[in-house]
N, C-alpha and C positions, 0 to 999 in steps of 0.2 A: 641347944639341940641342933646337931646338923642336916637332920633327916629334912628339916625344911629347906634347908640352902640347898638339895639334892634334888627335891623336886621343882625349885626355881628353875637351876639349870638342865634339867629335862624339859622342863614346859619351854626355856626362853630358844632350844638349841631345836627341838620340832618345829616352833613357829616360826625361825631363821630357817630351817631346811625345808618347811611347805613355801614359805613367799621365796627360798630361789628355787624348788623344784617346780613352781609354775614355769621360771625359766629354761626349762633342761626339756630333755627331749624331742623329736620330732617336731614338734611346734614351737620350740621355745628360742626362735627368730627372733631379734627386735621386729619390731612390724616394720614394711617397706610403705605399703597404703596404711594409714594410722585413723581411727578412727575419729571423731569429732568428739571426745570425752571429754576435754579440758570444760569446766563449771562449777557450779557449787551443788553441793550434794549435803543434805539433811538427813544423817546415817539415824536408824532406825534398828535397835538391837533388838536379838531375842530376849526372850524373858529368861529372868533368872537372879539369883540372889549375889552380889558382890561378897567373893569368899573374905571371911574375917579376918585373916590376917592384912587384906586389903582395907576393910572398914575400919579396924582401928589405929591404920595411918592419915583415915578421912582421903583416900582414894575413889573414884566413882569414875563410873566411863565419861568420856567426853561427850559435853553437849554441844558444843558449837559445829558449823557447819562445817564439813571437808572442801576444803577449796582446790581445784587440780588446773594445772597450766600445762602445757603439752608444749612442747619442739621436736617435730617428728616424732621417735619416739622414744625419747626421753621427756618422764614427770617430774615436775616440781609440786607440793601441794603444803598447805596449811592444815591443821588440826590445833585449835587451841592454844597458839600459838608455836605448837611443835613445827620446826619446818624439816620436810620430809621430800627422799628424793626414789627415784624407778625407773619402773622401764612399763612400757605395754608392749603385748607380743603378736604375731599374727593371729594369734587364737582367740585376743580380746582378751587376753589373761593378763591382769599388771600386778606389782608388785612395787608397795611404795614404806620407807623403811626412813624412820628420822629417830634423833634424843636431843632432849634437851637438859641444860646442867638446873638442878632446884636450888633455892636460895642457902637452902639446910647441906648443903655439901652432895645431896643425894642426884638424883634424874631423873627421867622419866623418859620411853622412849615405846614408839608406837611401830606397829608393822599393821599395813591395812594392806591384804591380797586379795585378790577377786577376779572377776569376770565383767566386761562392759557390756550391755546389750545396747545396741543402737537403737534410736528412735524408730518407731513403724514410719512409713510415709505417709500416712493419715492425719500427719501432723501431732504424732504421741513423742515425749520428752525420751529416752535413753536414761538408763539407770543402770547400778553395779549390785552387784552382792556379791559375797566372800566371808570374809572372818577378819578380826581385828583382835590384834592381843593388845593390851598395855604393861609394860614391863615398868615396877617405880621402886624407885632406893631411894630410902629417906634417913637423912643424918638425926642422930641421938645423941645424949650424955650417953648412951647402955652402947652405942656403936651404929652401924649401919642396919637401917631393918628393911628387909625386900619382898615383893609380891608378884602376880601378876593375873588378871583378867583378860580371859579368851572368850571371846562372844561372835555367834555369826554374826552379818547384818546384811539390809536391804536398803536403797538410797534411790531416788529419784533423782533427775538431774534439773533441776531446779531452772526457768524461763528466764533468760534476761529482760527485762522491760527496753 
């Protein structure tokens, strides 16, 4: 049936054109002043059911922490071991975009867009929120079988000790 490969590439070509349309327009500057976001981050999704053509490749959102490193304003970040690359913009708007190859021939590959809010100066930690897709192609004997999971989320920016 191809009616599902149709909605793949609808779902995967909106979440490609929302993480670069944060970049575009009026605000969509690399940042000049960059904000202090580089840490780890403990993403925190909405609720909601993992669609089954996701679950029965045993796909689920990523648990581990988002990790983000910053040079001006260019991102590097980890997710699961996905390594992922961006940009932040003056708006506090980034946009961070990786794949990785699966052992089954397939991929996997993450677009995490959002918003940074800075610490208060009261001494409060800075956090993101946005949306996260996961995009995954997994090798078969029956051929390639593909999915994908859009979920907001929210992220605190986790204390270095």
């Amino acid at each position: 049936m191809t009616s599902g490969r149709f909605w793949m590439i609808a779902a995967t070509l909106a979440s490609t054109t929302a993480a670069l349309a944060a970049g575009c327009g009026d605000n969509g500057s690399p940042c000049s002043t960059c904000p202090s976001m580089e840490g780890r981050y403990a993403l925190e999704f909405a609720e909601g059911a993992i669609p089954a053509d996701c679950a029965s490749l045993g796909v689920t959102l990523p648990q581990g922490p988002l990790d983000i490193q910053r040079a001006g304003a260019g991102l590097t970040a980890t997710l699961e071991g996905v390594e992922l690359q961006g940009t932040v913009y003056q708006t506090f708007d980034f946009s961070l975009l990786g794949t990785q190859a699966a052992l089954d021939g397939g991929s996997t590959q993450y677009s995490v867009s959002g918003r940074y809010t800075p610490a208060r100066t009261d001494g409060g930690t800075g956090g993101i929120s946005g949306s996260f897709t996961g995009t995954y192609a997994r090798g078969s004997a029956q051929g390639t079988r593909r999915c994908s999971i859009l979920r907001a989320y929210t992220a605190a920016q986790q204390r270095q000790p």
